[in-house]
Backbone bond lengths (Angstrom), bond angles and torsions (degrees), N, CA, C in turn:
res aa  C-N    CA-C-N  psi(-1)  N-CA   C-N-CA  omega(-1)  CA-C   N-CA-C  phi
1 X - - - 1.449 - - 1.523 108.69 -
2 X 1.582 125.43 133.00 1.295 104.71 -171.67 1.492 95.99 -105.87
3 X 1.623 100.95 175.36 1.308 124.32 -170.32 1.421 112.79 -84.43
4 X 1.353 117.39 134.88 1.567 136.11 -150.22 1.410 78.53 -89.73
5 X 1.335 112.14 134.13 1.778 119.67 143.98 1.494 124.93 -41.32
6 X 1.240 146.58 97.77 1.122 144.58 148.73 2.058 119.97 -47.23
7 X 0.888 115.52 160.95 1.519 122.43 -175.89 1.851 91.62 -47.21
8 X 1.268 110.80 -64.15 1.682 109.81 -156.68 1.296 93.03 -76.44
9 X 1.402 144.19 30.35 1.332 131.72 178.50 1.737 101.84 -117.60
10 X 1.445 117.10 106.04 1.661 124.13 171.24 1.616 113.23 -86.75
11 X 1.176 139.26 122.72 1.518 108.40 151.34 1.368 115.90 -75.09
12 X 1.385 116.94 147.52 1.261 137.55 -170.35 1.597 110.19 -50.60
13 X 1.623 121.58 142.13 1.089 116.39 -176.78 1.953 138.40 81.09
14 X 1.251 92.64 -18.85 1.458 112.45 -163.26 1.485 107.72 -95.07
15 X 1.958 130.07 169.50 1.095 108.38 174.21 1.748 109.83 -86.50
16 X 1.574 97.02 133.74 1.529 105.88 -171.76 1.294 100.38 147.34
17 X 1.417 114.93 -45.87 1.816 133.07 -140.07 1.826 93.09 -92.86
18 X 2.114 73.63 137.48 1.510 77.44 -172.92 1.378 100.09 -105.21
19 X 0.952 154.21 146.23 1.751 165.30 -88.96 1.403 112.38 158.28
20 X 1.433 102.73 105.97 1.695 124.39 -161.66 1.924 88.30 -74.62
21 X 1.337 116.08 134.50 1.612 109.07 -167.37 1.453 89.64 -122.65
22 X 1.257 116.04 -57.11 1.472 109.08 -169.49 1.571 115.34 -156.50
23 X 1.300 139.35 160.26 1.357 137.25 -168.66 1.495 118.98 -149.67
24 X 1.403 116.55 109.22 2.139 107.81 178.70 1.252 86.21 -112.90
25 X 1.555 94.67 128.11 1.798 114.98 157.77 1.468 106.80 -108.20
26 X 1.348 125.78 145.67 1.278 164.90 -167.64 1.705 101.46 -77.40
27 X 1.057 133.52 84.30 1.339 128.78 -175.59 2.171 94.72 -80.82
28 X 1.155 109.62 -61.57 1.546 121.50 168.94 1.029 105.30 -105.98
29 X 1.850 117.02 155.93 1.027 135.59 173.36 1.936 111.54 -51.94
30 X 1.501 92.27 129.25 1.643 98.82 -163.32 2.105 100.77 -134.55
31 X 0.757 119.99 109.28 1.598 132.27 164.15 1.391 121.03 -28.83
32 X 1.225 123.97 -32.54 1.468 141.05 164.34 1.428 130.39 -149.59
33 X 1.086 111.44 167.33 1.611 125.85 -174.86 1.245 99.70 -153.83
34 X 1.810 98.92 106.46 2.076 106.77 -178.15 1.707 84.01 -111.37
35 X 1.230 79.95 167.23 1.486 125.32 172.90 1.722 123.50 -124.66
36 X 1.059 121.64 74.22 1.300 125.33 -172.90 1.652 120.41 -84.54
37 X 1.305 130.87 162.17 1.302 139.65 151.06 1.718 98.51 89.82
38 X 1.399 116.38 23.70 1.556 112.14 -162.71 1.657 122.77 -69.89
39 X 1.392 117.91 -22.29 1.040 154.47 171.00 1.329 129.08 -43.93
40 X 1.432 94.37 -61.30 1.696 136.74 179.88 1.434 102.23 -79.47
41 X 1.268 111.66 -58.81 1.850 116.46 -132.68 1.515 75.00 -110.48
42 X 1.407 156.12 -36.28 1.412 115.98 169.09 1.550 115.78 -105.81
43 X 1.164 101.18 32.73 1.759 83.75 176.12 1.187 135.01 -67.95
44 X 1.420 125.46 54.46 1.588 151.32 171.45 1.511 86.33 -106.75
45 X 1.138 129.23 -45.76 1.492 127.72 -142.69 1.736 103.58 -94.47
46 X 1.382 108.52 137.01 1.750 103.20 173.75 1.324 116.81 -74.11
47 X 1.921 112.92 -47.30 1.114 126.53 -147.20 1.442 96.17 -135.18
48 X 1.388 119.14 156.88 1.770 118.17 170.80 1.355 99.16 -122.30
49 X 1.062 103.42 142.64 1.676 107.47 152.46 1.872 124.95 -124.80
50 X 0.911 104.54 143.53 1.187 137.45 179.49 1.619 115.60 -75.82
51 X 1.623 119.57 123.81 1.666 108.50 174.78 1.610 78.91 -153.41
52 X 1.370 105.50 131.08 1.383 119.93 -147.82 2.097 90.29 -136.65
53 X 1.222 126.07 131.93 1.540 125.57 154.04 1.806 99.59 -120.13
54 X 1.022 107.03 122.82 1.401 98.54 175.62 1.498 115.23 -168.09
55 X 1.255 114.19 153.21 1.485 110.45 -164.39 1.518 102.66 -151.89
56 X 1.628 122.33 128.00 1.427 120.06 -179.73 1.390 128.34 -99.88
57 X 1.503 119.03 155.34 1.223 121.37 -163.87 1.793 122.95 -44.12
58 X 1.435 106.65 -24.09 1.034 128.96 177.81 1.633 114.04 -160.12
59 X 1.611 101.72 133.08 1.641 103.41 -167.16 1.413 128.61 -52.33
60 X 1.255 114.19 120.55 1.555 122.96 -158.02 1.156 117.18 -136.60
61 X 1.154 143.62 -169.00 1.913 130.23 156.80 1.812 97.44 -107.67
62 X 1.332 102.92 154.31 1.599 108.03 169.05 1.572 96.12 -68.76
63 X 1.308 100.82 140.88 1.691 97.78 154.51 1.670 98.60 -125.69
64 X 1.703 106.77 -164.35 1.514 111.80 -154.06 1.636 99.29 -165.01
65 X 1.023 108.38 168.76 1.759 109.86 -166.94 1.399 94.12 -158.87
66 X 1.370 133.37 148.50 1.430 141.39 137.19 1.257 118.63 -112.52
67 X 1.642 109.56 123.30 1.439 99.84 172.93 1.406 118.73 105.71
68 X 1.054 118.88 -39.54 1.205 136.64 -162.72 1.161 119.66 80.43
69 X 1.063 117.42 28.26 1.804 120.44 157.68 1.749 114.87 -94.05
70 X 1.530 92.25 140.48 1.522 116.65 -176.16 1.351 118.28 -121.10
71 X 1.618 117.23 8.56 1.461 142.05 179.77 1.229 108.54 -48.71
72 X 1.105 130.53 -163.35 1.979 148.06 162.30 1.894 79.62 -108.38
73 X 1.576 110.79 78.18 1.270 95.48 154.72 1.849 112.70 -140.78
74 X 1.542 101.00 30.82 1.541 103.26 164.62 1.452 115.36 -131.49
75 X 1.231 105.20 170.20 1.725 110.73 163.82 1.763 100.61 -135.10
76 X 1.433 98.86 176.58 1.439 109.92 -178.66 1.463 111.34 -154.73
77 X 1.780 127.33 163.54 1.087 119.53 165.04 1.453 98.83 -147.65
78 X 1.611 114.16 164.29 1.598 109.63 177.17 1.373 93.56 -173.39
79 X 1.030 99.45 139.69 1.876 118.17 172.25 2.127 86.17 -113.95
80 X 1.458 72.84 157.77 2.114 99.81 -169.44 1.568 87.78 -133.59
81 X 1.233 101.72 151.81 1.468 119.92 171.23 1.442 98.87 -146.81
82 X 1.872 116.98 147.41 1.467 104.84 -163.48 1.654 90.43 -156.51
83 X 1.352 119.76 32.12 1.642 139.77 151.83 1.907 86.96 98.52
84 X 1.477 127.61 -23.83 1.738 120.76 -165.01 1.317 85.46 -140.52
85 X 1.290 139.55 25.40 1.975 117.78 179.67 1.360 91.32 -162.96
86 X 0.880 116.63 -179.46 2.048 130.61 -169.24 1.883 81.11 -176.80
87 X 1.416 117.63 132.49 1.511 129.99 160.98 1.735 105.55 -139.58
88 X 1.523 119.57 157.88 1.393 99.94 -173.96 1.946 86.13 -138.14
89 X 1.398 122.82 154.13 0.946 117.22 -152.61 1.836 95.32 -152.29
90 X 1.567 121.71 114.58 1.291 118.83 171.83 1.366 116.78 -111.26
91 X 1.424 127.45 -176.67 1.519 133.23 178.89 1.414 109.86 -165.35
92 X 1.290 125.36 129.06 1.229 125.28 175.96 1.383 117.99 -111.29
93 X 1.270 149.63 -171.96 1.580 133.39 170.61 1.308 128.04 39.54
94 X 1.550 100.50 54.05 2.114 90.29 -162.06 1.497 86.36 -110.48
95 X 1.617 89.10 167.23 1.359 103.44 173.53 2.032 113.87 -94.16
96 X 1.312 96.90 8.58 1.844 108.49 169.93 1.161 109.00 -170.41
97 X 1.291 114.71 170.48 1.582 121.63 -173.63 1.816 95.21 -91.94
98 X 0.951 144.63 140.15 1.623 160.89 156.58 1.317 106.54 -78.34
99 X 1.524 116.76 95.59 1.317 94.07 -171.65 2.136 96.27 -112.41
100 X 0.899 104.13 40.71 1.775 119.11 166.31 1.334 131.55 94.87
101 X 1.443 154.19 135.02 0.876 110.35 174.02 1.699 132.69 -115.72
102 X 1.637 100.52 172.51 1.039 116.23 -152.41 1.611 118.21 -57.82
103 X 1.251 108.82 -23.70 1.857 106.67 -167.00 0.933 97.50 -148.87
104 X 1.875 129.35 145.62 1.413 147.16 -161.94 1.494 117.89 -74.40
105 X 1.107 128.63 -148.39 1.628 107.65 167.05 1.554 93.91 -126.07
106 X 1.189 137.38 36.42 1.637 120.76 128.62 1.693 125.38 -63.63
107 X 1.529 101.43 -32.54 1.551 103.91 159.72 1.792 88.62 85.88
108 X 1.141 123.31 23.55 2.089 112.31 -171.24 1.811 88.74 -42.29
109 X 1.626 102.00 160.74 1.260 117.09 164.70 1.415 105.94 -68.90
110 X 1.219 125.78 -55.02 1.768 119.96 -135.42 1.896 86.90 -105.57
111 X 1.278 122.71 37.61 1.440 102.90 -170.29 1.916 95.24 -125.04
112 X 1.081 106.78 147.53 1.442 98.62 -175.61 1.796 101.73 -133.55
113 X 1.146 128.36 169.23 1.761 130.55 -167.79 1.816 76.36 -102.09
114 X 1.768 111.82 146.74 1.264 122.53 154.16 1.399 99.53 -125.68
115 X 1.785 95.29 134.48 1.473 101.24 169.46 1.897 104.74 -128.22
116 X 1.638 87.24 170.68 1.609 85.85 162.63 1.388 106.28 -159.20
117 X 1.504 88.99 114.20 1.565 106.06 172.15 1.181 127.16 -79.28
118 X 1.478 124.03 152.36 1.436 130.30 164.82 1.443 115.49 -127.35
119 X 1.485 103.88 128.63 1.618 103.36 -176.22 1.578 104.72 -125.64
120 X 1.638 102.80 109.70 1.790 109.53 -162.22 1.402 116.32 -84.58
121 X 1.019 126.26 127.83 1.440 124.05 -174.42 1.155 142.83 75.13
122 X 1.576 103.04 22.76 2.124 126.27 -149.72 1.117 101.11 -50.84
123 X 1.600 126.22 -51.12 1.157 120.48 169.94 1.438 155.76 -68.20
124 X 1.055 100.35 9.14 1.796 117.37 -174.82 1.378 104.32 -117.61
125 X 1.766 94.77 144.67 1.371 120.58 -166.50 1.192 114.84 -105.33
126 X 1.417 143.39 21.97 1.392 141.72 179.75 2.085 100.43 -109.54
127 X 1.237 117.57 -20.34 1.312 86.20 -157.48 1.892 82.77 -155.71
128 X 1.604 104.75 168.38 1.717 104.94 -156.42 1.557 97.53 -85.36
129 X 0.989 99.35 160.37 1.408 116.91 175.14 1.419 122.60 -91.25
130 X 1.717 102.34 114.72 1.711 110.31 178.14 1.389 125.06 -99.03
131 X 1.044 121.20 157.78 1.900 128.89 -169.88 1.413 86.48 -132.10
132 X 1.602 81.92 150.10 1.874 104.66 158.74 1.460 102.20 -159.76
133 X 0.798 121.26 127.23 1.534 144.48 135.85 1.145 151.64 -105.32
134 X 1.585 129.26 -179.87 1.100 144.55 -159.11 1.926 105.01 -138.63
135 X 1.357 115.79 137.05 1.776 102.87 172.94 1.845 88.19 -148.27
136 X 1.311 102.13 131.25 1.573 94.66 169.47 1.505 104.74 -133.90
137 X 1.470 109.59 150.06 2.188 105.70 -157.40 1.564 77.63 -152.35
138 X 1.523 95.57 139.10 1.638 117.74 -174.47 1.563 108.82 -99.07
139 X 1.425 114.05 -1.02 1.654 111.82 178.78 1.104 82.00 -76.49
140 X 2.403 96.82 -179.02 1.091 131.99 -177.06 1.287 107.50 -53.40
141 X 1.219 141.08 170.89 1.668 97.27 -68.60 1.867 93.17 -70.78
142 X 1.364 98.48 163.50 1.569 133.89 161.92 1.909 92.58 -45.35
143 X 0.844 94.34 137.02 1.983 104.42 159.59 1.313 133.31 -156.10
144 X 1.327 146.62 171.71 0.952 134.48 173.08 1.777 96.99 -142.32
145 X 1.451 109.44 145.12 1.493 100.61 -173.54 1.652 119.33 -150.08
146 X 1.126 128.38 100.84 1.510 130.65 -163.30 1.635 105.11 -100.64
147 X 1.277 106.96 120.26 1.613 116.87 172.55 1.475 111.24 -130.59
148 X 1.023 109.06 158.38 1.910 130.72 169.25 1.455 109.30 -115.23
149 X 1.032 119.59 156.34 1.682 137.04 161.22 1.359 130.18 -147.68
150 X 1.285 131.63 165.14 1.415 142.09 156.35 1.485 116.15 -126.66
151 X 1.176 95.40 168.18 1.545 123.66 -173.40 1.081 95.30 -151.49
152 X 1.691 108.25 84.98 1.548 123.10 144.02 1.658 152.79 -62.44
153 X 1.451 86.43 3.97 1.662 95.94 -172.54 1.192 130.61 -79.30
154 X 1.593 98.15 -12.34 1.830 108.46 179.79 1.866 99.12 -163.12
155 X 0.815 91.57 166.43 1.645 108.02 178.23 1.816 109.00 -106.27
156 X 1.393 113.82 -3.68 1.520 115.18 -171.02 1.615 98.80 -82.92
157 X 1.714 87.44 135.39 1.123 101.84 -174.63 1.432 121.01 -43.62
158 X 1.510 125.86 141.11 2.011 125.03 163.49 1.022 122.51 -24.08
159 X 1.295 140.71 76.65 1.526 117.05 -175.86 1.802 108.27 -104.27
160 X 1.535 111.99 2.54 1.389 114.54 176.61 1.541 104.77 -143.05
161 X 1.165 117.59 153.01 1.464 132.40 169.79 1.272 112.23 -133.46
162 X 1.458 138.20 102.35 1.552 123.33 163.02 1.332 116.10 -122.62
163 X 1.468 118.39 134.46 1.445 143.80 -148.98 2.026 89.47 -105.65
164 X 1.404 110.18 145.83 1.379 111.87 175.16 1.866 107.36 172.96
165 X 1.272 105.53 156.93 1.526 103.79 -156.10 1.931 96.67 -117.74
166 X 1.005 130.72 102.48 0.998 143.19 -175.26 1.768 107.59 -33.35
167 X 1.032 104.99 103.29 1.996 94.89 177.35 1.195 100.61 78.39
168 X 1.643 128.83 35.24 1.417 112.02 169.24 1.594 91.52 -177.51
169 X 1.577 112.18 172.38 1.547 127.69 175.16 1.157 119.98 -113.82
170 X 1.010 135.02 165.58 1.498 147.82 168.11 1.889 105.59 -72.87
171 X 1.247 92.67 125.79 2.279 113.62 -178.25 1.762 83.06 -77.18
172 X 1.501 94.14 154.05 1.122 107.34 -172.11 1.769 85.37 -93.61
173 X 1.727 102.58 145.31 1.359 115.00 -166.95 1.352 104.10 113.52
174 X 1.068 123.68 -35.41 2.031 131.81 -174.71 1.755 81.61 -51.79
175 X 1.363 99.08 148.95 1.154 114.14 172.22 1.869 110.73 -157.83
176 X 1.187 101.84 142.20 1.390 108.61 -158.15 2.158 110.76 -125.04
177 X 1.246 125.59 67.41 1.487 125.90 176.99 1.829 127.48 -67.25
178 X 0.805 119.75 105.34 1.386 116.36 153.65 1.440 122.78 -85.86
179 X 1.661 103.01 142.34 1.167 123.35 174.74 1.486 125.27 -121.06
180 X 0.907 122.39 145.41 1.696 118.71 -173.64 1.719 101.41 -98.79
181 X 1.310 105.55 144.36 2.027 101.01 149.64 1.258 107.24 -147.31
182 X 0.813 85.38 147.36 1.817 117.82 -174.24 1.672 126.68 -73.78
């Protein structure tokens, strides 16, 4: 008897299916992790997603860029939950999206932030491009943390993504996947 598809179950390739595209891991501590040619080189794909392990040299928030703009051309929002507190935290006019960070301030060695991003519509040129995610990190304290963003400054399609931790680098082990869906 075969096994029924559940919601998180895609077959590969299809519309739905999420499609492992490309992956840079961090052998040494490294300042960024881009993503170039996104525009071009997947335009099969509607949407990307993002599945991120990564942890910085010193505790920081991930931030994120499209494009290579560093303007006042995003905002962000995110509520945190931390098992006894819930806080919710916005930004308008930034020069990057904050998308949280990864590890508590015990700083453990072997613990890394997992996130998973979604970036809707990367490729289309009429209207701005929104994110939402998810990041959950087992240091002090434990948290779990869901945010959205935009990048209002242009409607031109994603053609860059670069990931980087304000006042700090990426631990070797950070690892950074994109996925396409269709």
């Amino acid at each position: 008897m075969p096994i029924p598809l559940g919601i998180l179950d895609f077959p590969s390739g299809g519309v739905g299916a999420f499609d492992w595209l490309e992956t840079t891991e961090v052998t040494s501590p490294a300042s960024t992790i881009s993503f170039t040619g996104l525009s071009s080189t997947y335009s099969d794909y509607t949407h990307l997603q993002v599945r991120a392990v990564v942890k910085p040299t010193v505790a920081r928030s991930l931030s994120m860029t499209f494009n290579g703009v560093t303007s006042t051309a995003y905002s962000w929002r995110t509520v945190r939950g931390d098992g006894s507190a819930v806080s919710a935290q916005s930004a308008t006019s930034r020069s990057n999206l904050q998308v949280g960070e990864p590890v508590g301030t015990t700083f453990s060695a072997n613990l890394y932030g997992a996130y998973v991003l979604d970036v809707h519509d990367f490729g289309s040129s009429n209207k701005a491009t929104t994110i939402r995610g998810i990041l959950g990190s087992n240091d002090t304290p434990d948290m779990v943390e869901s945010w959205s963003g935009l990048y209002y400054a242009s409607t031109a399609a994603i053609d860059e993504m670069e990931f980087y931790f304000n006042g700090s680098t990426f631990t070797g082990g950070s690892r950074i996947s994109l996925y396409g869906v269709k």
